[in-house]
TORSETOR-726425 format. One record per residue: residue number from 1; x, y, z of N, C-alpha, C in turn; residue in one letter. Coordinates in steps of 0.02 Angstrom, whole numbers, plus 50000, padded with zeros to 5 digits. Example, Ala and Ser with C-alpha at 12.3 -4.5 7.8 and 13.67 -1.06 7.14 Angstrom:
<atoms>
ATOM num n.east n.north  n.up ca.east ca.north ca.up c.east c.north  c.up residu
ATOM   1  50660   49716 50390   50615    49775 50390  50660   49835 50390      a
ATOM   2  50642   49888 50354   50684    49947 50357  50645   50002 50394      s
</atoms>
This chain:
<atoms>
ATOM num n.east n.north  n.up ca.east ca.north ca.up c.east c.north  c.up residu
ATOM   1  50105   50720 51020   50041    50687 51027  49987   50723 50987      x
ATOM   2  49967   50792 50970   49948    50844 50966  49942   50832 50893      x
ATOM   3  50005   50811 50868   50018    50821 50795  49982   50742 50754      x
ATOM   4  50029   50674 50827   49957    50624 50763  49900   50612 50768      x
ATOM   5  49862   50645 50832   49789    50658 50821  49771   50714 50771      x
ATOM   6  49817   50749 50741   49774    50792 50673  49808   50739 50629      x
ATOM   7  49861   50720 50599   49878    50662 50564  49826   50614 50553      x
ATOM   8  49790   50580 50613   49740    50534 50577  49679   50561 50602      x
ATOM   9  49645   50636 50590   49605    50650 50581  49606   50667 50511      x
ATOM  10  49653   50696 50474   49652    50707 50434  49645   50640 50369      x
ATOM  11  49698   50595 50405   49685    50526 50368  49587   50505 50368      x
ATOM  12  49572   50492 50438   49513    50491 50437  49429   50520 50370      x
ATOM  13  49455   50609 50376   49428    50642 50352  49415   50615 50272      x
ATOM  14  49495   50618 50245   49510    50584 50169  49491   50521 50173      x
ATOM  15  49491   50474 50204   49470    50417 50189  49395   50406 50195      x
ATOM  16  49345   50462 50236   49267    50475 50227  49244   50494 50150      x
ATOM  17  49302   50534 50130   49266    50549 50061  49283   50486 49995      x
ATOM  18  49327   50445 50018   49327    50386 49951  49302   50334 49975      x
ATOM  19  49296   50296 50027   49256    50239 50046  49200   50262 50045      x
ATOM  20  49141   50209 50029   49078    50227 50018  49040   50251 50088      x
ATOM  21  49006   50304 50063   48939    50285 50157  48927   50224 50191      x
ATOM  22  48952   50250 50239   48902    50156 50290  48969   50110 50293      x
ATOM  23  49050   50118 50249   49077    50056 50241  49103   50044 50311      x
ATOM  24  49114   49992 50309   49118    49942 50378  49183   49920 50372      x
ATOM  25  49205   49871 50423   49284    49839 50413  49311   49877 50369      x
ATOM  26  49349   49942 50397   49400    49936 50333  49467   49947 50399      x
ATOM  27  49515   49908 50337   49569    49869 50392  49613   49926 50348      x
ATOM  28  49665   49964 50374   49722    50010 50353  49806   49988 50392      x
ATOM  29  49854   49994 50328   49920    49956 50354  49964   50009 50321      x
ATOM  30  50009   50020 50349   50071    50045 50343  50123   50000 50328      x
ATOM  31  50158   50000 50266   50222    49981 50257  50266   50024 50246      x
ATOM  32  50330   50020 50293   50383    50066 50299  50435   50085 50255      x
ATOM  33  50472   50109 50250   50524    50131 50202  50552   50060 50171      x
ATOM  34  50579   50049 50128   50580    50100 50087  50506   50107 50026      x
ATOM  35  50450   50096 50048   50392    50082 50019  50365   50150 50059      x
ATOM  36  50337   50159 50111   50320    50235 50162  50226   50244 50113      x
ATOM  37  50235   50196 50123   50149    50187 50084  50097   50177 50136      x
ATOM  38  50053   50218 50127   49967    50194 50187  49934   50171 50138      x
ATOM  39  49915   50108 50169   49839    50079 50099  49784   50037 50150      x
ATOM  40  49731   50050 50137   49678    50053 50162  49623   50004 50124      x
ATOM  41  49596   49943 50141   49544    49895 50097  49486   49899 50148      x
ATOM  42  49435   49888 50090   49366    49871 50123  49326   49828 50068      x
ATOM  43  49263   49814 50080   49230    49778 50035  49181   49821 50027      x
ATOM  44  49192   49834 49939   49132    49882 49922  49074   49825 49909      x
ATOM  45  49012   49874 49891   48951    49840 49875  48946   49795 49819      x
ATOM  46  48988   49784 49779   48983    49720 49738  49019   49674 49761      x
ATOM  47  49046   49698 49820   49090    49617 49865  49150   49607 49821      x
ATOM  48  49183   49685 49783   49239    49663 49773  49276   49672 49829      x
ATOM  49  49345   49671 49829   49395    49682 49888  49409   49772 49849      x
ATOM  50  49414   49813 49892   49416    49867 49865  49499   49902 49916      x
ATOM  51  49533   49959 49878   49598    49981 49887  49613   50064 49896      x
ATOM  52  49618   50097 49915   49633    50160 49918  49705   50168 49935      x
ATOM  53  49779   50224 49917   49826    50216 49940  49880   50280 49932      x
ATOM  54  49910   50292 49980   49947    50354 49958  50026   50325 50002      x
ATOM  55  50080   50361 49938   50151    50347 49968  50180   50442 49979      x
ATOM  56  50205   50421 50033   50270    50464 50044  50235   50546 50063      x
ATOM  57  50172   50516 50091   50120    50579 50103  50108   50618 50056      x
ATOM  58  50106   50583 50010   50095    50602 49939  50012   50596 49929      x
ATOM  59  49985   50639 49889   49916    50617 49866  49874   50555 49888      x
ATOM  60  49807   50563 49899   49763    50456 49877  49764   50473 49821      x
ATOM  61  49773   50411 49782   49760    50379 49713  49678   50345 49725      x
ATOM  62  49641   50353 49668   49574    50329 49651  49579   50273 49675      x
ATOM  63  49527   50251 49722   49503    50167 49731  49504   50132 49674      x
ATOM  64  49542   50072 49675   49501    50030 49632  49491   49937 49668      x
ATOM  65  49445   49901 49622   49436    49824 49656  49512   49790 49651      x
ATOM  66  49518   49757 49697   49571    49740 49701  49552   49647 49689      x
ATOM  67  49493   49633 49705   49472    49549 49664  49414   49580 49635      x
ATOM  68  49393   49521 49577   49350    49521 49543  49279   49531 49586      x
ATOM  69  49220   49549 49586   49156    49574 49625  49126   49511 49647      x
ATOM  70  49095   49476 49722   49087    49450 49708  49108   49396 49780      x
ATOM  71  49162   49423 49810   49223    49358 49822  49202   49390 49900      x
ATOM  72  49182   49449 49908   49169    49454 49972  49086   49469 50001      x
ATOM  73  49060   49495 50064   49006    49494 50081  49011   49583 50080      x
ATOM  74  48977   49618 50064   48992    49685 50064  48984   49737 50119      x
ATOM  75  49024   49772 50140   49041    49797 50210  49057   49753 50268      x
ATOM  76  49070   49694 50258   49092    49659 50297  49180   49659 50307      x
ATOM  77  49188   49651 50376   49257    49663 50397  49338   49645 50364      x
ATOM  78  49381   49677 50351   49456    49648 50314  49487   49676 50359      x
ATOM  79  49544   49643 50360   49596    49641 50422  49675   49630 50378      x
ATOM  80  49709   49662 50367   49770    49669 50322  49838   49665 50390      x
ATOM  81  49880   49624 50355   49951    49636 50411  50018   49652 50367      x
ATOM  82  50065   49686 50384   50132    49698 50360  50161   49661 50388      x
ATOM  83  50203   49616 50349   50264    49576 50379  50336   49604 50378      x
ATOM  84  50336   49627 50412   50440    49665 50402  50476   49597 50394      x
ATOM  85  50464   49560 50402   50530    49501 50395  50516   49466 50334      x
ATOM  86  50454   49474 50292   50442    49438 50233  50444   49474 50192      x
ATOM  87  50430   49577 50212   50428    49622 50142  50357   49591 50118      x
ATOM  88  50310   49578 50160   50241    49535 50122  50198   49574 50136      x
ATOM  89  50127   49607 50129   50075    49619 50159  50008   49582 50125      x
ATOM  90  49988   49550 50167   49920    49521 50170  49858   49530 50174      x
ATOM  91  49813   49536 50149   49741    49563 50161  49689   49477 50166      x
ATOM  92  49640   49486 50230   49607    49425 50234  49545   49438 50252      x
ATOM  93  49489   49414 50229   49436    49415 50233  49389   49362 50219      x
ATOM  94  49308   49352 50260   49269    49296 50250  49227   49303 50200      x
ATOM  95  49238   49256 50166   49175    49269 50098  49096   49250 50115      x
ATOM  96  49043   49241 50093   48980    49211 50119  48980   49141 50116      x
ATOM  97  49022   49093 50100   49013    49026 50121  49060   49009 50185      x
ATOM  98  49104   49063 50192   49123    49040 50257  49196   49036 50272      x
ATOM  99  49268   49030 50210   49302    49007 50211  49336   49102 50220      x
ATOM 100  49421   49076 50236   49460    49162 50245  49483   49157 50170      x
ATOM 101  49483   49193 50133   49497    49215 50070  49582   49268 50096      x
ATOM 102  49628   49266 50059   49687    49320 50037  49713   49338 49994      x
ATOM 103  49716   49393 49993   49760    49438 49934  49815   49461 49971      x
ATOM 104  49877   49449 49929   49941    49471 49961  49990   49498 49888      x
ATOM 105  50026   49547 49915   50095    49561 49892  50160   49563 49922      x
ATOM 106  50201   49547 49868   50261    49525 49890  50310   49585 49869      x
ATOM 107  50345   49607 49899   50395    49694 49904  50362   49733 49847      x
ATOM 108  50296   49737 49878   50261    49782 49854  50250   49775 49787      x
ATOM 109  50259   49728 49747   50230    49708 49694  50186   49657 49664      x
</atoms>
């Protein structure tokens, strides 16, 4: 118990220094082997869909937008799911007119 409360403090900690100040909704998913990847979205301030991600407790790799700027409301909430039976993960979020917007990959590509 001991050990994954420093586990996602430490996740925590690293993920304070690449998401911006103040960010809001950010939705984080685990996909399991043979992928063993954490990736983490939020909506930065130009309302792109934004990405942070590390495999195999390996390093984060640099954020980058994951849609064009724009498509979301910024710091507003994303909610991502792993599908084990599809090998899919989904990211969904409301844009400012109202509708759920998704970005998805399929076995991780």
């Amino acid at each position: 118990m001991i050990k994954r409360l420093l586990v996602c403090l430490v996740f925590l900690t690293a993920l304070a220094a690449i998401a911006p100040a103040g960010a809001k909704g950010l939705a984080s998913v685990y996909m399991p082997a043979p992928y063993s990847k954490l990736q983490t979205y939020w909506i930065g301030d130009n309302g792109a869909v934004r990405m942070v991600w590390k495999e195999h407790n390996g390093r984060w790799h640099e954020p980058f937008d994951v849609t064009p700027p724009g498509l979301g409301i910024p710091n507003s909430p994303v909610t991502s799911v792993w599908s084990v039976l599809n090998d899919q993960l989904e990211t969904l979020w409301v844009d400012g007119g109202g509708p759920v917007n998704v970005v998805w990959t399929d076995h991780d590509q």
